[in-house]
PyMOL commands that place a pseudoatom at each C-alpha (Angstrom):
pseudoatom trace, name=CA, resn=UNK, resi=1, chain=A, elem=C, hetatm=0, pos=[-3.527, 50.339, 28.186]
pseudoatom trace, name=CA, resn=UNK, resi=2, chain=A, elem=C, hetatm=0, pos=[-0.953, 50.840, 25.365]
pseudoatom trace, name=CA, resn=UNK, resi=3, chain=A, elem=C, hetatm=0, pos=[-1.523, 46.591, 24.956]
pseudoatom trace, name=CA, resn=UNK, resi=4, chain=A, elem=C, hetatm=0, pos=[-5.619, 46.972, 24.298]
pseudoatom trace, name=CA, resn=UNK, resi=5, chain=A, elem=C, hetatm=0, pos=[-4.254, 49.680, 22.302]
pseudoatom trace, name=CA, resn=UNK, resi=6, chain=A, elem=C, hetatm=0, pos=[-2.553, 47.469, 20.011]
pseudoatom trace, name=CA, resn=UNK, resi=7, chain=A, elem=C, hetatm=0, pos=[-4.581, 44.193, 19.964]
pseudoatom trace, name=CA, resn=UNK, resi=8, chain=A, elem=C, hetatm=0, pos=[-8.003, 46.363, 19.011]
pseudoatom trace, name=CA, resn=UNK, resi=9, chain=A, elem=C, hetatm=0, pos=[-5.264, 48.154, 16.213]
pseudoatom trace, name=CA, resn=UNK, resi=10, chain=A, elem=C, hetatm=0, pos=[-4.400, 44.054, 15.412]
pseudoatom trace, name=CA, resn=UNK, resi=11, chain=A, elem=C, hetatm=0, pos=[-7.727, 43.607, 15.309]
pseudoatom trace, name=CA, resn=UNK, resi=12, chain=A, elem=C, hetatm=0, pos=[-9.073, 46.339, 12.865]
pseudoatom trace, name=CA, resn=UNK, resi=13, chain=A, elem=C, hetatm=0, pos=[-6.553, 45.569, 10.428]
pseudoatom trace, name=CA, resn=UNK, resi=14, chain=A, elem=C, hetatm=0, pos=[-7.240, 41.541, 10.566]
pseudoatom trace, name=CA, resn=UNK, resi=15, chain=A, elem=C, hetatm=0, pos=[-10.911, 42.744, 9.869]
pseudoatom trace, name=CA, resn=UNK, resi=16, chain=A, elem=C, hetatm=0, pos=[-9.903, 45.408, 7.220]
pseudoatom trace, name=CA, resn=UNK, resi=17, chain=A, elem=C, hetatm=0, pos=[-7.672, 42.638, 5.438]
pseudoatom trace, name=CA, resn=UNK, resi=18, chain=A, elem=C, hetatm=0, pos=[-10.162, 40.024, 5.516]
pseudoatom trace, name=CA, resn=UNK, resi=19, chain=A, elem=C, hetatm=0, pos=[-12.899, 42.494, 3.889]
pseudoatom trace, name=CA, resn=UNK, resi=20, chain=A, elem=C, hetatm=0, pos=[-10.516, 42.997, 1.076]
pseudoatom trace, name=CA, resn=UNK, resi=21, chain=A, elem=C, hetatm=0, pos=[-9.762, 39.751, 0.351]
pseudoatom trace, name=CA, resn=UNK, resi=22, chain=A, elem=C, hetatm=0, pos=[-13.401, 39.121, 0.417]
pseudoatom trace, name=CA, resn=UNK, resi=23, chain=A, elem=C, hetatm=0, pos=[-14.063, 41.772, -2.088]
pseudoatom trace, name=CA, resn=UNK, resi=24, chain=A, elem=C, hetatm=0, pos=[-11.410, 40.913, -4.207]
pseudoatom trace, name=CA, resn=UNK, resi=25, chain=A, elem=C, hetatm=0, pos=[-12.862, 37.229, -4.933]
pseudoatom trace, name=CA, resn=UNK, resi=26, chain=A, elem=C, hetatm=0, pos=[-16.188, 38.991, -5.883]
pseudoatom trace, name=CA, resn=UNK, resi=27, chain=A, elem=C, hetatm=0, pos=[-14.697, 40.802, -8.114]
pseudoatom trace, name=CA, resn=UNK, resi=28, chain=A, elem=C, hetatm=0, pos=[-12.649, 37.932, -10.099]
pseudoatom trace, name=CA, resn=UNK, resi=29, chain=A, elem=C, hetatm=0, pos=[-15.777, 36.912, -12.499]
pseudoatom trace, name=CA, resn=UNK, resi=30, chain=A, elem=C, hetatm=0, pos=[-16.028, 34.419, -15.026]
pseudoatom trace, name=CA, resn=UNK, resi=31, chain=A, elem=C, hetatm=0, pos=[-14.604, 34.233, -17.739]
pseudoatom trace, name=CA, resn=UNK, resi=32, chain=A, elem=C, hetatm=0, pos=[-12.590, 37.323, -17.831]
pseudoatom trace, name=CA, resn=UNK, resi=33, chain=A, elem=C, hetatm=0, pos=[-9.266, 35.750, -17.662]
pseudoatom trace, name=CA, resn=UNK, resi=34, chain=A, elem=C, hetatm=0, pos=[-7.933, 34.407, -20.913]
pseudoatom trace, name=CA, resn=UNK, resi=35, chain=A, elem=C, hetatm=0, pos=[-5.292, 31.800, -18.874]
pseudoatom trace, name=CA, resn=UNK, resi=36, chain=A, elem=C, hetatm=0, pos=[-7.840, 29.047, -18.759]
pseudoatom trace, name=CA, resn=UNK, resi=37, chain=A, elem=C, hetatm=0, pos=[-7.643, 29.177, -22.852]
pseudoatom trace, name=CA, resn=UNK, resi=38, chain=A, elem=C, hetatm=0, pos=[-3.858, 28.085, -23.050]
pseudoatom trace, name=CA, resn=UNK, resi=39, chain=A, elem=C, hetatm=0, pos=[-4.581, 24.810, -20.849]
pseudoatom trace, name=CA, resn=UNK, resi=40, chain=A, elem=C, hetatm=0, pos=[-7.256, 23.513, -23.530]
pseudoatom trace, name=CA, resn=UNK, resi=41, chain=A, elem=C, hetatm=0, pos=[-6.108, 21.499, -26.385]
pseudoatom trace, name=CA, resn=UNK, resi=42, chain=A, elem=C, hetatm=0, pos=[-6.423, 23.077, -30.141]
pseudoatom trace, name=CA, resn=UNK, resi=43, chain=A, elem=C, hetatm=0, pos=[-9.756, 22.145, -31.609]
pseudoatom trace, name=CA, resn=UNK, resi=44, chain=A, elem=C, hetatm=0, pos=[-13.365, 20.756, -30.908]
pseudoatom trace, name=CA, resn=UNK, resi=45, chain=A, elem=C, hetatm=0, pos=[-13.124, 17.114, -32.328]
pseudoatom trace, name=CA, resn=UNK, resi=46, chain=A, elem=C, hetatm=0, pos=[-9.961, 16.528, -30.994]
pseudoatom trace, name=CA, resn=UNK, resi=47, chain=A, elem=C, hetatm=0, pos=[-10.766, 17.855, -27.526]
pseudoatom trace, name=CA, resn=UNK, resi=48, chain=A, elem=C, hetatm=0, pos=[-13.823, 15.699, -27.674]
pseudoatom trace, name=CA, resn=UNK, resi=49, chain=A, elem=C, hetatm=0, pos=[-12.034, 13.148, -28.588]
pseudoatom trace, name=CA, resn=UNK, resi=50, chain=A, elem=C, hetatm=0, pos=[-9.504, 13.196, -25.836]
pseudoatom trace, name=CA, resn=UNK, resi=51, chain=A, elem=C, hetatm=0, pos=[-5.865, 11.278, -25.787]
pseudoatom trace, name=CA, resn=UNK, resi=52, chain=A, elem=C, hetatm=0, pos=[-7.833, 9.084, -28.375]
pseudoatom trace, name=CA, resn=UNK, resi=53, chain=A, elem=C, hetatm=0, pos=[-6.878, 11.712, -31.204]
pseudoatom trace, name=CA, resn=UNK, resi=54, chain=A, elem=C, hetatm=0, pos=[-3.250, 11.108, -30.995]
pseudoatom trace, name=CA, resn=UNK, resi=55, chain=A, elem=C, hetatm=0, pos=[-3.784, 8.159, -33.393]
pseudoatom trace, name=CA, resn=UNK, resi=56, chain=A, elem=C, hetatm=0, pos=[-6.560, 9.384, -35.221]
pseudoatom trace, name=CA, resn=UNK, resi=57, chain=A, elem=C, hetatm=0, pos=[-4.987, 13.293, -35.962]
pseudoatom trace, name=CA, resn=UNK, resi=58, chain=A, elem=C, hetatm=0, pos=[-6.049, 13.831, -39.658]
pseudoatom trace, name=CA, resn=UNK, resi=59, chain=A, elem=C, hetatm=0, pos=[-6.126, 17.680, -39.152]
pseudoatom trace, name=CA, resn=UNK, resi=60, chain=A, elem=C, hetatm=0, pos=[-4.659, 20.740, -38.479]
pseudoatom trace, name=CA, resn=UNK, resi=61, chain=A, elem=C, hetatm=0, pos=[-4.720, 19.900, -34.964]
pseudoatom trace, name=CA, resn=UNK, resi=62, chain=A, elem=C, hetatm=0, pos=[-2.398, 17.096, -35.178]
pseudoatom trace, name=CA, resn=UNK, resi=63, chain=A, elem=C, hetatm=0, pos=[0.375, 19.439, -35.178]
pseudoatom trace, name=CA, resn=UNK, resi=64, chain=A, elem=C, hetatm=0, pos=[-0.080, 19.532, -31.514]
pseudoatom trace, name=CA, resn=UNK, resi=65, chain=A, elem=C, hetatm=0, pos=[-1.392, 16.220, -30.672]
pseudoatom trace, name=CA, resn=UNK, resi=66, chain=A, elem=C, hetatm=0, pos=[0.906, 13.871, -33.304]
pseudoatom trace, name=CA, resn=UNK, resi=67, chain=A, elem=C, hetatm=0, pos=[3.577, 15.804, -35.062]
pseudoatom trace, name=CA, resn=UNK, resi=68, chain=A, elem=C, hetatm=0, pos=[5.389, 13.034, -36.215]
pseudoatom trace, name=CA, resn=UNK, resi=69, chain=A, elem=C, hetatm=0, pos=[2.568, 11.737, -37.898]
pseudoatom trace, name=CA, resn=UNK, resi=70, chain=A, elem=C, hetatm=0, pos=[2.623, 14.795, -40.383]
pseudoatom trace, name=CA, resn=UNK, resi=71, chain=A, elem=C, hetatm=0, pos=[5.782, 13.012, -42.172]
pseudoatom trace, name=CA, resn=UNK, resi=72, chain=A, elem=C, hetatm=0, pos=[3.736, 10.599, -43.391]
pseudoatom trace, name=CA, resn=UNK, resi=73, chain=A, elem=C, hetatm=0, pos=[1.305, 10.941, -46.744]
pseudoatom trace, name=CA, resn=UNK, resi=74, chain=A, elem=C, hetatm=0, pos=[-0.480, 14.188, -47.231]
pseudoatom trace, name=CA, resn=UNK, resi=75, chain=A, elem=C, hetatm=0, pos=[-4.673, 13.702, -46.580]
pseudoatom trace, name=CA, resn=UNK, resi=76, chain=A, elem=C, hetatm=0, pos=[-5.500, 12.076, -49.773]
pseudoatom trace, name=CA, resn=UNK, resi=77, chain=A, elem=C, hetatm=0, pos=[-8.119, 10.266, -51.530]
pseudoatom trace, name=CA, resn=UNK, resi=78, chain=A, elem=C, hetatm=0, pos=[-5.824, 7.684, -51.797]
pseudoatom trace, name=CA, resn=UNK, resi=79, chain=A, elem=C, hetatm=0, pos=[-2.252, 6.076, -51.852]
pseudoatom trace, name=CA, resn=UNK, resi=80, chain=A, elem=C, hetatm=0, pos=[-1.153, 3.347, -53.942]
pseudoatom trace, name=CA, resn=UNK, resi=81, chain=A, elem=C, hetatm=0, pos=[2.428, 1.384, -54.833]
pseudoatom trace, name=CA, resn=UNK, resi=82, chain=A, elem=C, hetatm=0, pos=[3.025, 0.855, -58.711]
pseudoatom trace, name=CA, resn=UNK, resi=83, chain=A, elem=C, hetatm=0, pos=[6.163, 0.105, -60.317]
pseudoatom trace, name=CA, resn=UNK, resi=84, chain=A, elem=C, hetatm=0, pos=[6.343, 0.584, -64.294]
pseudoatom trace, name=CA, resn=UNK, resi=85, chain=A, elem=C, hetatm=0, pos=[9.049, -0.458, -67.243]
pseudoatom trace, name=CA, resn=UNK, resi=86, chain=A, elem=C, hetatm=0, pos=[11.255, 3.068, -66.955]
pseudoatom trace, name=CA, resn=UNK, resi=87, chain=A, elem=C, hetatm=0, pos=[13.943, 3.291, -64.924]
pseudoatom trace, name=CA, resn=UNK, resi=88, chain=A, elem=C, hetatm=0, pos=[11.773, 4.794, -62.317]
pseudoatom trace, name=CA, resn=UNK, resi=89, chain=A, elem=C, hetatm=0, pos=[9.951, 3.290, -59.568]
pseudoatom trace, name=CA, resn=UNK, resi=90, chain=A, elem=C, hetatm=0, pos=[6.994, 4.988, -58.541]
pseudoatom trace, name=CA, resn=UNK, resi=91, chain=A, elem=C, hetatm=0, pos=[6.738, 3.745, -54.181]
pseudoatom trace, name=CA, resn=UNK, resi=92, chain=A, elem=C, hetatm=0, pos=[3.987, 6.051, -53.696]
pseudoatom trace, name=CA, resn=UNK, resi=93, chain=A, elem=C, hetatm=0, pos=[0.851, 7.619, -55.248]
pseudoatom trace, name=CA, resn=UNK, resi=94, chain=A, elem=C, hetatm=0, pos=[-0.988, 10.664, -53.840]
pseudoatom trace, name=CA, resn=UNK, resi=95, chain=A, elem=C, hetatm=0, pos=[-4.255, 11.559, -55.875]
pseudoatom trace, name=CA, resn=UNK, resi=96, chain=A, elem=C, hetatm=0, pos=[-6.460, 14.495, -54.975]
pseudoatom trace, name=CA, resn=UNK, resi=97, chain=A, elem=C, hetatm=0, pos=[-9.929, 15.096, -56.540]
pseudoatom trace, name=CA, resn=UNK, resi=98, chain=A, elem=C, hetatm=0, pos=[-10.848, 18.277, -57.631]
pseudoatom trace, name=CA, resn=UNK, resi=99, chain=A, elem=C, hetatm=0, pos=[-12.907, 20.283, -55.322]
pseudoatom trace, name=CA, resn=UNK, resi=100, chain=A, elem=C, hetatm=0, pos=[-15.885, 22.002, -56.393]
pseudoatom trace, name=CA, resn=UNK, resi=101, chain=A, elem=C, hetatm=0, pos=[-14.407, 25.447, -57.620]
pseudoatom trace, name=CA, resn=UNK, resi=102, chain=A, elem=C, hetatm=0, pos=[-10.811, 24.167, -58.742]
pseudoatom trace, name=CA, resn=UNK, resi=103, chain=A, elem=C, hetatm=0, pos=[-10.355, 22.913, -62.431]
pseudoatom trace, name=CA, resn=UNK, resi=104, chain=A, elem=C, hetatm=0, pos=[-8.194, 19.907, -62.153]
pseudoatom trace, name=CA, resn=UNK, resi=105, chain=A, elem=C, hetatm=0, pos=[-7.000, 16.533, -60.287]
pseudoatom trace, name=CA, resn=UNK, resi=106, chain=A, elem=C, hetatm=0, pos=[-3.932, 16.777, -58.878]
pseudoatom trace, name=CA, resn=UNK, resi=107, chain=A, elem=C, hetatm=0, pos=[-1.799, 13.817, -58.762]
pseudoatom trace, name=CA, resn=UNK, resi=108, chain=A, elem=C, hetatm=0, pos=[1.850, 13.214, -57.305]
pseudoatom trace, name=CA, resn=UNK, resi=109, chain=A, elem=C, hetatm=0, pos=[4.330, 10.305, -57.705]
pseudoatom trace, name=CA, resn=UNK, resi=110, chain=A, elem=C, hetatm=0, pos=[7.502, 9.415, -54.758]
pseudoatom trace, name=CA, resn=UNK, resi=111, chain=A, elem=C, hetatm=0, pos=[10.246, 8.142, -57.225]
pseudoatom trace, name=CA, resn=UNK, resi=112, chain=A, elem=C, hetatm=0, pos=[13.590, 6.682, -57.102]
pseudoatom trace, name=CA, resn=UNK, resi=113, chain=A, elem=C, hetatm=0, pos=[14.557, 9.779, -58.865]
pseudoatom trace, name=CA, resn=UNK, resi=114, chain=A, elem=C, hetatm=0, pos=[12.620, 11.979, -56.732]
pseudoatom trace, name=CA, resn=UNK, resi=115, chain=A, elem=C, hetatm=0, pos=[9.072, 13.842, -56.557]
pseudoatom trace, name=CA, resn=UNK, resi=116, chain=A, elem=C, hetatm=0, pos=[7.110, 13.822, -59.747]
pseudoatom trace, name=CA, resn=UNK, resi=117, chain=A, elem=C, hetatm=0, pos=[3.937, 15.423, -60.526]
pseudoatom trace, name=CA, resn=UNK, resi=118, chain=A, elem=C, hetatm=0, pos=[0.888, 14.940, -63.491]
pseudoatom trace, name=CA, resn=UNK, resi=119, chain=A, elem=C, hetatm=0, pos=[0.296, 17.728, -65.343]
pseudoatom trace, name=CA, resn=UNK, resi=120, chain=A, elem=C, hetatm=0, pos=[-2.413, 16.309, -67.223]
pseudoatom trace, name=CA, resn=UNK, resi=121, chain=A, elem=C, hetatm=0, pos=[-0.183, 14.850, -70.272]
pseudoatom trace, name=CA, resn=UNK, resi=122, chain=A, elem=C, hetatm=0, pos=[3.324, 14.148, -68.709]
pseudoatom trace, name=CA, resn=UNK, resi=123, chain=A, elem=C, hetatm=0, pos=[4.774, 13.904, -65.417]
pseudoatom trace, name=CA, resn=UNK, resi=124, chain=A, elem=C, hetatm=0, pos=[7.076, 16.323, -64.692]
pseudoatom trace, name=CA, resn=UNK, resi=125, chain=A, elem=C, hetatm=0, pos=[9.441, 17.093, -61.753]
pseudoatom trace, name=CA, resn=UNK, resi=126, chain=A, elem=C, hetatm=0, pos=[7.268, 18.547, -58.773]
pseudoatom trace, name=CA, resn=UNK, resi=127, chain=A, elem=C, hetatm=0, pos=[10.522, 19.509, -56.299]
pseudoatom trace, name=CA, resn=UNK, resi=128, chain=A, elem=C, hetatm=0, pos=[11.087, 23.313, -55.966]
pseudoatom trace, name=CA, resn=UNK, resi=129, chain=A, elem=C, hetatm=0, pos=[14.390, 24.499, -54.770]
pseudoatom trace, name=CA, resn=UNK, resi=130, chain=A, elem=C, hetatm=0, pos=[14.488, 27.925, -53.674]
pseudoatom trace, name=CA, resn=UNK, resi=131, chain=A, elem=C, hetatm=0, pos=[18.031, 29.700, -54.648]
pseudoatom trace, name=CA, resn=UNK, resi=132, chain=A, elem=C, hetatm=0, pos=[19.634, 32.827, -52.900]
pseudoatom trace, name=CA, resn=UNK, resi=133, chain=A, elem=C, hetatm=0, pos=[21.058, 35.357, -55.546]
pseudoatom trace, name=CA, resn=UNK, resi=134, chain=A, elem=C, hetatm=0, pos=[22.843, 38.519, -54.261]
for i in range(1, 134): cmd.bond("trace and resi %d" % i, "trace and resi %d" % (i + 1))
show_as sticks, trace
zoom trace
């Protein structure tokens, strides 16, 4: 007697359990979890794009896909190698058009003696050191 007892007890609570668990995957909708976000890859084009971004990575997004490739030349309209009669060597050109609301070009010159920007007349050092004063 006390065994029926306990296997129809056994058996209420397997049937209790497996009602919960049913409810409980009912009740996990779509879309309401925000874990499946974290798997996918920063931004459209480059998620479209797949592994084949890696190379391309000419946006924000290639800070995730290609960091090195942010050491190389900023996005610009285009990067030349000029050397002049001073004693400094110009190994790389940047030039930016203006956009539609600024007011200028900007240009900017790799040198021997270090980063050099236009300023519309003369070129003039473009490297900012920041200094700590107490």
């Amino acid at each position: 007697m006390i065994v029926r007892t306990k296997s129809k007890a056994l058996k209420a609570m397997s049937v209790l359990m497996a009602l919960l668990a049913i409810n409980a995957e009912v009740q996990a909708r779509v879309g309401e979890t925000a874990v499946i976000t974290l798997v996918f890859p920063p931004g459209a084009r480059s998620t479209g794009m797949g592994e084949a971004f890696t190379g391309l990575a000419d946006d924000v997004s290639a800070t995730y896909y290609n960091p090195a490739g942010l050491g190389q030349a900023p996005l610009a309209n285009s990067w030349k190698t000029h050397q002049t009669n001073t004693d400094r060597i110009f190994t790389s050109i940047a030039a930016k058009a203006k956009k539609e609301f600024g007011f200028k070009d900007k240009i900017w010159v790799g040198t021997n003696k270090g980063l050099l920007r236009f300023n519309g007349k003369t070129w003039e050092l473009a490297e900012s050191y920041l200094i700590e004063q107490d």
